[in-house]
N, C-alpha and C positions, 0 to 999 in steps of 0.2 A: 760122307765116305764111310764113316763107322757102319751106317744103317747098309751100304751097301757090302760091307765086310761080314757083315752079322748073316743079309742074305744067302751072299757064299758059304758060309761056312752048315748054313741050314738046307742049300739044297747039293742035295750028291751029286747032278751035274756037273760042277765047278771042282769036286774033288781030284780027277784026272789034271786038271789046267795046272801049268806050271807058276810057281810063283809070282813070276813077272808075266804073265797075259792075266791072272788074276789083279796085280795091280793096275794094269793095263788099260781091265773094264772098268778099274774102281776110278783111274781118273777120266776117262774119257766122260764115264760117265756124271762126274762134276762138274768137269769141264762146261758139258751137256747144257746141265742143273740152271747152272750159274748163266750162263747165254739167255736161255727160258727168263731164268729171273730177269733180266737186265730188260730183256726185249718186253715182258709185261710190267716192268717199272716203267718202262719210256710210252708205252701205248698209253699206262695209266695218269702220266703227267701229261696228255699231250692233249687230251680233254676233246676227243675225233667228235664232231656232229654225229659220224659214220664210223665204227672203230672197225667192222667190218667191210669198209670199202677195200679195193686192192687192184692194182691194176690189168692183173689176171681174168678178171671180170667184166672190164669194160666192153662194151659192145660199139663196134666200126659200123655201126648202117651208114650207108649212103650217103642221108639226109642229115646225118650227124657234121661228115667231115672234118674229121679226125684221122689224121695222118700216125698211124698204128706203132712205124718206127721211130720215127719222134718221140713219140710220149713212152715207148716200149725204151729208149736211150734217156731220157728223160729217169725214167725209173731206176735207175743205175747209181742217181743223187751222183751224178759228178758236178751238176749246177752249185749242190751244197758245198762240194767240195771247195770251189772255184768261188762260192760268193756270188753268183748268179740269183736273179728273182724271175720268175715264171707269173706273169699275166692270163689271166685266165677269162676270155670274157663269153657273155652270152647272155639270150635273155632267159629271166626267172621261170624253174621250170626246166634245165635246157640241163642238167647235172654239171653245174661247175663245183660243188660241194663236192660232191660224188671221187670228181677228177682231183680234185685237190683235196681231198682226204686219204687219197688211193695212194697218192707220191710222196704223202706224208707219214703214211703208213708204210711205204718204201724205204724213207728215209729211218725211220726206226727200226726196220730191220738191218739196217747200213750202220746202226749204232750212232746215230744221231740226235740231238734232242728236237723235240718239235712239242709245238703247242699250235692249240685252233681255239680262235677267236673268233665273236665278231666282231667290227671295227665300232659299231654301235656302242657294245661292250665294252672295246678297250679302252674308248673315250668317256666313260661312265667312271671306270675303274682311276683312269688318269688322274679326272675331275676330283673325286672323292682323297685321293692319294696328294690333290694340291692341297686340299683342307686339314687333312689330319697332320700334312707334314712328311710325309712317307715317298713324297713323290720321286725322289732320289732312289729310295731301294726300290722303289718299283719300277723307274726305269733300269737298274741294275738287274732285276731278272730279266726283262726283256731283251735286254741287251746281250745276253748271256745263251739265249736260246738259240739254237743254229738254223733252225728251219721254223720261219713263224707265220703261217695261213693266217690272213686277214681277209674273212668271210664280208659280204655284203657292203665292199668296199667301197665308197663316195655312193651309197645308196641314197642319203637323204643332206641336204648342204650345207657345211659346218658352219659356225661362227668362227671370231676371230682366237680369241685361245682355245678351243678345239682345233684347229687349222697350226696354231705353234706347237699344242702336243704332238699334234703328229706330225712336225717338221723333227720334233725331237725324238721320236720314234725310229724314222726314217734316216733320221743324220745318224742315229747313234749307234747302226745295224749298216751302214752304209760301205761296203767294200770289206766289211766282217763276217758276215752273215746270210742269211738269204731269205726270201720272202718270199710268199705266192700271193700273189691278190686277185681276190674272185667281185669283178664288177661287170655290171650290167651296161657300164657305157663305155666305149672308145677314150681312150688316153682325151683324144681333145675336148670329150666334154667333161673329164675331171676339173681344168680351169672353173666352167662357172659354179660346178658345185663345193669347191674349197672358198673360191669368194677370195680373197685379198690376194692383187696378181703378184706381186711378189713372195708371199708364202707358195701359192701356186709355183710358183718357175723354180722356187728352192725344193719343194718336196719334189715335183715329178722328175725336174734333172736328175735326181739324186734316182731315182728310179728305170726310167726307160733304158737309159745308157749299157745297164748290163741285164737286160728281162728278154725271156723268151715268151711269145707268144702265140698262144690257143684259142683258135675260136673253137666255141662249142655251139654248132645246130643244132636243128632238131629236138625233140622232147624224150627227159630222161624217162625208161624204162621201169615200170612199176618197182622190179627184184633192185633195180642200182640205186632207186627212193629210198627202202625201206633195209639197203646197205646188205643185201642178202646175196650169199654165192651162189653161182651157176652150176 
C-alpha cells in the first residue's frame, strides 16, 4: 500500500480524487495483491501435472462424452465443500489428467488447498516415511489437504502394506476431504489390483459411497496434452 500511496502521489491523475476514493484504490488494490498471492501460493503447492489446465478449455466432441453441465457444476468445488470424491476413468491417452488438473485448478481458485500426485508416488513417499519414522507427519499433511488428485490410480497391483497405506490414506480423508482419482479401470476391477479382499472392501467402501463419476472417451487433444489455452 505504501508503494501504491507513493504512486499516487507521483502521478497528477490521482491529485483531483478525494481522500477516501484515493484510499479506496489503495485497498482494493491490496486486497487485489493479496488474493494474487494466495491463489499462486495454492497453484504452487499443489504441484498440477498441468498447472495450465482449466476447465474453460475443455473440449465436448462427441466421441469424448462429456456431459458440459456436470463438469461445468463440478467446477463450482461444491464436491469440496461437501467432502465429495470425483472418479474419473478412461483409458491412457483419453485426458483424465487434463480433467482432474482443470477442477483442481478450480478448486484453487475457490481458495482451497489441493495437491496432485501420483498414487505410485504417494506410495514411494509413504514407504520411505515408514523408515525414517515420519510417517505420522506425513500422513498429517495429507490429511490436511482439501482436494487431493491421485493420478494413475490402481495403475499397477499393490502388495500388502502398500494396500494398508492406502487404507490409511483413504480412512483418514474420509468424510473430511475430497479426492479425485484418475484410473484406467472400472471400480470392480480395483478389487484384483489392491489384492487382500478385505483391505479391498475397506478402501473402496470408504470411496464409492460419496464419488461422482466421469467417463472420459475418446483421445485428448494435442493443446489439452501439453496444458495450453484455447
Amino acid at each position: 500500500m505504501e508503494k501504491m500511496y507513493m504512486d499516487q502521489m507521483s502521478d497528477p491523475a490521482f491529485k483531483d480524487l478525494s481522500f477516501d476514493d484515493r484510499l479506496s484504490l489503495m485497498i482494493d488494490g491490496e486486497w487485489l495483491r493479496r488474493q494474487n498471492s494466495r491463489l499462486h501460493r495454492l497453484m504452487t503447492n499443489a504441484q498440477f501435472k498441468m498447472s495450465q489446465a482449466c476447465v474453460e478449455d475443455l473440449l465436448y466432441y462427441d466421441d469424448r462424452k462429456l456431459d458440459k453441465a456436470f463438469i461445468t457444476k463440478l467446477s463450482t468445488c461444491n464436491f469440496v465443500g461437501e467432502n465429495q470424491n470425483v472418479i474419473i476413468k478412461g483409458a491412457s491417452g483419453n485426458g483424465k489428467s487434463y480433467l482432474a488438473c482443470a477442477l483442481g485448478v478450480s478448486a484453487c481458485r475457490n481458495n482451497y488447498s489441493v495437491r496432485y500426485v501420483r498414487l505410485p508416488e504417494l506410495l514411494d513417499e509413504l514407504a520411505v516415511a515408514r523408515l525414517n519414522g515420519t510417517f505420522q507427519k506425513t500422513m498429517k499433511i495429507y490429511r490436511k489437504i482439501k482436494l487431493l488428485i491421485l493420478d494413475e490410480w490402481l495403475l499397477v497391483s499393490l502388495d500388502e502394506m502398500q494396500a494398508r497405506d492406502l487404507l490409511e490414506i483413504v480412512e483418514s480423508r474420509h468424510m473430511t476431504s475430497s479426492t479425485i482419482f484418475c484410473s484406467q479401470f472400472d471400480t470392480a476391477g480395483w478389487y484384483e489390483q489392491i489384492g487382500e479382499s478385505t483391505l479391498a472392501d475397506a478402501i473402496i467402501d470408504r470411496i464409492i459411497h460419496s464419488s461422482h463419476n466421469i467417463l472420459v472417451d475418446g483421445k485428448i487433444s494435442m493443446r489439452e496434452r501439453l496444458g495450453l489455452h484455447s
